[in-house]
N, C-alpha and C positions, 0 to 999 in steps of 0.2 A: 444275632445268636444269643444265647444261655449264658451270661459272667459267669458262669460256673464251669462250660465248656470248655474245652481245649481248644483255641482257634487253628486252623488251618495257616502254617506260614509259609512265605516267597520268600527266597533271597537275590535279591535285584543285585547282578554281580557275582562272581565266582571268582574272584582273584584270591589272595593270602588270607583278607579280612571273611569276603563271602562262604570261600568254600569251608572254611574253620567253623563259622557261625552255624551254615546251614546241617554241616555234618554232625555237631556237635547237639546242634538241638534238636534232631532224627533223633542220634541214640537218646538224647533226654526222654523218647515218647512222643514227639509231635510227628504230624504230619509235613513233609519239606520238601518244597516245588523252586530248586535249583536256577535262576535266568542268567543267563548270558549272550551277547551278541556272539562271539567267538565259538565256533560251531568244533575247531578241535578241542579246546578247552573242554568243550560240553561231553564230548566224547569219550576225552580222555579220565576225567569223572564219573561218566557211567559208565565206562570200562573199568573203576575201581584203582584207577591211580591220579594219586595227588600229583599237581604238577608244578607241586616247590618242595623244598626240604621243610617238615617242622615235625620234630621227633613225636611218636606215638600217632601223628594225624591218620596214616594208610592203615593201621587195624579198625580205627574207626570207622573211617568210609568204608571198608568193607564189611564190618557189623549191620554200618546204616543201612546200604544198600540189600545185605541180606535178611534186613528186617519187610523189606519193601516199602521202609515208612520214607525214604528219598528218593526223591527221583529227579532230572535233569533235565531244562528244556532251552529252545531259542525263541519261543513264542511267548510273545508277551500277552497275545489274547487266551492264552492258557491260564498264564498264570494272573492274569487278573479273573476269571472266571475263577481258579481254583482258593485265592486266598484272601482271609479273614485281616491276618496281618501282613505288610511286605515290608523288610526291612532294605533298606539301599544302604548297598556296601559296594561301591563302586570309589575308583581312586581319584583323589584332588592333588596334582601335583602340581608343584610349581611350573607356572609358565615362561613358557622361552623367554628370557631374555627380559624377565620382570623377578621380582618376588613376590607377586601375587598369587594367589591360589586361583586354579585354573578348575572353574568349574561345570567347564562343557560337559564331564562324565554323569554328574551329577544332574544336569539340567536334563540330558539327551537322556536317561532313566526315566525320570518326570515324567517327559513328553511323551516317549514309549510304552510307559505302562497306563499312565489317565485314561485316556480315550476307552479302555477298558475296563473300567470301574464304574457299575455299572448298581452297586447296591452301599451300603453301610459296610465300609470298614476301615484299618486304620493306616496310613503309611507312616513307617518311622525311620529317619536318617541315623545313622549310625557312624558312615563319613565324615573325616574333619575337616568342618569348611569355617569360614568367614564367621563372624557374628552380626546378625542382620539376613542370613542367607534363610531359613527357615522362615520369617514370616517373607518372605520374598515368593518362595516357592510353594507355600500355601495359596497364596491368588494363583497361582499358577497351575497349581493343582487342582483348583476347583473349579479354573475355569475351564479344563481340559478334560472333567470327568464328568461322562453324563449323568451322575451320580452329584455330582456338584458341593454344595456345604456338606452331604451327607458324607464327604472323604474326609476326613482330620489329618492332620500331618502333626508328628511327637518328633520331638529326638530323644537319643539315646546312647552316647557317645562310647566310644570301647577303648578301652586300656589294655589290648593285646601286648604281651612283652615275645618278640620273637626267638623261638626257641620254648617258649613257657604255653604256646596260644593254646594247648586244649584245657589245660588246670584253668589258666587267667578267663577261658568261657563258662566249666564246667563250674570253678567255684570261684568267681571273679572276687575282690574286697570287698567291693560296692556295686550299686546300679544306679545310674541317674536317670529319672526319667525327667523329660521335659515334653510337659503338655498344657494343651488348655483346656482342657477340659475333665470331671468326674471320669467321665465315658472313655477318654482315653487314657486315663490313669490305668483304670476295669480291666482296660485291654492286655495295656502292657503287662500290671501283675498276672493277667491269664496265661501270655506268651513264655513268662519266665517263673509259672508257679515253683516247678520242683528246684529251680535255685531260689526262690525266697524262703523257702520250707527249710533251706539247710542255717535260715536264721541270715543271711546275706542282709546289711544294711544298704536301704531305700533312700537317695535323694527325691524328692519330686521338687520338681521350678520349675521355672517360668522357660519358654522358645531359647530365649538370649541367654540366659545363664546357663543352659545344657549346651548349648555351642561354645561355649567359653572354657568350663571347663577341663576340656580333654588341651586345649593348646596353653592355658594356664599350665596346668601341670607340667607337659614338654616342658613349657618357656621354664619354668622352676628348677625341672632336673639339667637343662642344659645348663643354667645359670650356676648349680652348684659344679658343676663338671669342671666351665670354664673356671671357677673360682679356683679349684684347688691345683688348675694349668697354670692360671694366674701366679700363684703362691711356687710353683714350679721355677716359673721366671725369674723371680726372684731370688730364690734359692741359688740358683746358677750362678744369681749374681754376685750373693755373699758367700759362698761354697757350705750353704744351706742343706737338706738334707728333705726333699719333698715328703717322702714316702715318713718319717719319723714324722714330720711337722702332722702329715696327714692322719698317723695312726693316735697322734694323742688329740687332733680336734674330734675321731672319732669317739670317744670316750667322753666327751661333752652329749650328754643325751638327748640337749637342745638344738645339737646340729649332727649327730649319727652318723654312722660311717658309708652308708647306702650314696651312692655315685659319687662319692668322693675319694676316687682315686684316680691318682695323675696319671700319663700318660698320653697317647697319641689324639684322644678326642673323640668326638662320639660323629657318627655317619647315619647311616641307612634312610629308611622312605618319610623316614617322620620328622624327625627332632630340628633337623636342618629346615627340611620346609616349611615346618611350623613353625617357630621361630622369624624364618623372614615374610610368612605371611602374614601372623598376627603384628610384626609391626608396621606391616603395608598396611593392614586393616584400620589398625590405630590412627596411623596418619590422614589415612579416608575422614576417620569420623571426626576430626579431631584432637585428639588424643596421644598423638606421636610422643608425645614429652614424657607419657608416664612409661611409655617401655621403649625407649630410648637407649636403655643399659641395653636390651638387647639384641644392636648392635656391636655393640663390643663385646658380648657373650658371642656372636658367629664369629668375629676378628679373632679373638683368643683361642678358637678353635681352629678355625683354617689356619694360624701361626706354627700351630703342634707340625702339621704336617713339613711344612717348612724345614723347623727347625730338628725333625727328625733324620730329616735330608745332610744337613747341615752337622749332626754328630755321627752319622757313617761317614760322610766326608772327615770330618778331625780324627777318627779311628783310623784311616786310612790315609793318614797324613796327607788330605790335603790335595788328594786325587780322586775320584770315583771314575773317570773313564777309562777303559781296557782293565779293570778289578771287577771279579769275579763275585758276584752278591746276590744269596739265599734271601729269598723272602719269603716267611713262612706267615702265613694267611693271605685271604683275599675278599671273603665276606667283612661286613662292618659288624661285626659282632661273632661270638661261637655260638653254634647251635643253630647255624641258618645258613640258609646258600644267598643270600642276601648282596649284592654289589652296589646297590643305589646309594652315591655318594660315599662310597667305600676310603676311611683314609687310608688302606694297606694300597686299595691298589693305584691310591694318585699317588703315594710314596712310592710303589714300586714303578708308575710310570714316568714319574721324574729322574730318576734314577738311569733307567733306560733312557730316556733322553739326554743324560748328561754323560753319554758315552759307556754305562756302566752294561757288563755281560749279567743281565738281568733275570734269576728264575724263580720261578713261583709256585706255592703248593700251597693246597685247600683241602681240607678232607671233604667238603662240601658242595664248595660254589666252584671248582675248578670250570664245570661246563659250561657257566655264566661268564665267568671271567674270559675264557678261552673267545666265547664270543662276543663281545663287548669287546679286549685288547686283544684282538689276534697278533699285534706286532711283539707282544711281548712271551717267551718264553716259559714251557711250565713244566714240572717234572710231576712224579707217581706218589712220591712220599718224603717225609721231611728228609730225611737221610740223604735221598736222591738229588736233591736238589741242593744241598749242602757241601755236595761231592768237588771238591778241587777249592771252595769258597773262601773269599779271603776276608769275607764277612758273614755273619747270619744277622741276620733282624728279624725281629717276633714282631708280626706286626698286628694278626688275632689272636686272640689268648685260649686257642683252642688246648682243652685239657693233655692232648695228645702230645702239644708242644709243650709244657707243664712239666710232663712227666720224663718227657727223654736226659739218660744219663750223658753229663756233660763229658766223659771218658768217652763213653762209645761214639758221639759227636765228634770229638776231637780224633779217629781212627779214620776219619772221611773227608776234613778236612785242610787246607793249605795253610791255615793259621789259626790262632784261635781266640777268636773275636767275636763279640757278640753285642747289639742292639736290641735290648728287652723295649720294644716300646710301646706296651701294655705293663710293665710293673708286674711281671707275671712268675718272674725266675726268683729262686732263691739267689742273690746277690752273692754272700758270704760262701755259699756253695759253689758256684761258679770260677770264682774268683779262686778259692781252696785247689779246684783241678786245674788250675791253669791259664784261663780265660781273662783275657781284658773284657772288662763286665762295663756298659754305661749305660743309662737309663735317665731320661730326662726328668731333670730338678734333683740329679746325684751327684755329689763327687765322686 
């Protein structure tokens, strides 16, 4: 086709990543041919509902879908006949009982779509795999496409932040593209004209350096996370003061205050598995030695939860079983129904195992959570669940929980006790109404 054209795009996959991608570049203008194997999924999309929480996504999809420029399929011989470009946005989780990244999703997309490809055009991964996996799945792709060399494969890695994902697609920082060739460079600027128009800075490299950097970055942000957990521990030790140590290395504009703030640690679908995949990969190629720290960046992290356990118990002298204890969150972040690898609810499910009358609230993820831990109890709203508590613990730092008056809290509850462990409450405020206030790396 015409570099000057709009290409026709697929989105191989429909989860968090795909159906964001696909919806968002509908309303851009393009043409957008939806795939999934999961046939309610598919359904519940062209029925006009998202089927995760991320604020603003559902007027989208109903724009897209009212423009007719989206549409949703389970055929892959569709959407190979129908697109110029397909992007794969299918998930790479860590595999049972490895930390390697488990890249059946990804291969079995491959497989499904080649056989179908049938003329000139480009596939480009967008999923965060290995490095090394791109020219892997290039012979794989070409030898599964009747179409053969004429299939390119690009990456193009995505820096979704959940809760953020239609700004971070519509006006992303950056774009990396990673190709080999003029022709797929052509492509991709075609795919993403009206965000390069808004002036959006261009990486282009090489296969291996566009796979790298999406779990570089994770490995960076976790690594500043655990440092300032790190720095927490410490604190504890010398009756330190985390949150002060953190607000003045803020102010260094060499190290800035962006994820460095202490507290319970960072969860959900990414950071953790990336992390233990890139340094399985490492160790694959060689290489173990240079990211070896992070190692003890996941240690420093699963410790938080621990030792979160471990300061509800010292507030409760000492006991957590037959004590009554609020858990407010249950996604691993606000602004998402998210529970993969959630620290709220391994904290709240230790808890509960350790004899405690255990409840939980989410303005969000209650429905995920409810089925993932069905043993654990959950109430309608933070008040409710606070009712009789001889503790609260904040364990997402949902705005909601932010803002409730420590007074009116204290009208619901048995004592008045509180676990900030997100760093989220005014201390001094708390403390002013009444409240034993602690917060890990506080005195």
């Amino acid at each position: 086709m015409n570099p000057t054209e709009s290409p026709r795009l697929t989105v191989i996959g429909t989860g968090y990543l795909g159906a964001t991608h696909a919806i968002c570049m509908a309303v851009l203008g393009y043409e957008v041919l939806g795939v999934d194997v999961d046939e309610r999924k598919i359904a519940k999309l062209a029925a006009g509902e998202v089927p995760f929480f991320e604020p603003g996504l559902p007027e989208l999809l109903t724009k897209a879908l009212e423009s007719g420029r989206l549409r949703f399929t389970t055929s892959f011989a569709e959407a190979g006949e129908f697109g110029d470009v397909h992007f794969i946005c299918v998930g790479t989780p860590q595999q049972p009982g490895s930390d390697a990244c488990d890249l059946s999703y990804v291969n079995a997309a491959v497989d499904s779509l080649a056989p179908h490809l049938t003329r000139r055009c480009l596939v480009v991964g967008k999923s965060t795999v290995p490095v090394g996996t791109a020219a892997e799945l290039t012979v794989r792709l070409q030898e599964l496409a009747p179409a053969g060399a004429d299939v390119e494969l690009a990456w193009n890695p995505e820096f979704l932040r959940e809760g953020y994902a239609v700004d971070d697609t519509m006006h992303p920082d950056r774009l990396v593209f990673g190709v080999a060739s003029d022709w797929a460079d052509e492509r991709l600027r075609a795919a993403f004209r009206p965000i390069l128009e808004q002036g959006t800075p261009v990486i282009r490299t090489d296969l291996a350096t566009a796979e790298l950097v999406k779990v570089a970055a994770n490995s960076f942000l976790a690594t500043k996370i655990s440092y300032i957990n790190a720095m927490a521990e410490v604190c504890e030790a010398v009756g330190a003061d985390v949150k002060d140590l953190a607000d003045s290395l803020a102010l260094d504009d060499r190290i800035g205050g962006k994820f460095l703030k202490p507290g319970l640690g960072f969860g959900g679908g990414c950071l953790p598995k990336d992390i233990r995949a890139f340094a399985h990969r490492a160790e694959e190629i060689g290489v173990g030695h240079a990211v070896a720290f992070l190692r003890e960046v996941d240690a420093i992290n699963r410790r938080r939860r621990a030792r979160t356990v471990d300061l509800v118990r010292e507030l409760l002298g000492g006991q957590i079983s037959g004590r009554r204890i609020a858990c407010w969150g249950a996604a691993f972040k606000p602004n998402s129904d998210d529970i993969r690898d959630a620290p709220a609810l391994d904290v709240a499910r230790t808890m509960h195992g350790l004899g405690g009358y255990v409840r939980v609230y989410d303005p969000a993820a209650l429905d995920n959570a409810r089925r993932a831990f069905p043993e654990l109890r959950y109430g309608e709203n933070a008040l409710d669940v606070a009712r009789d508590a001889d503790v609260v613990v904040l364990l997402t730092e949902w705005s909601e929980f932010r803002e409730i008056d420590p007074d009116a809290l204290a009208e619901v509850v048995a004592h008045r006790r509180i676990v900030d462990g997100r760093h989220a409450l005014d201390a001094a405020r708390w403390r002013a109404a009444g409240w034993e206030y602690r917060a890990l790396g506080r005195s």
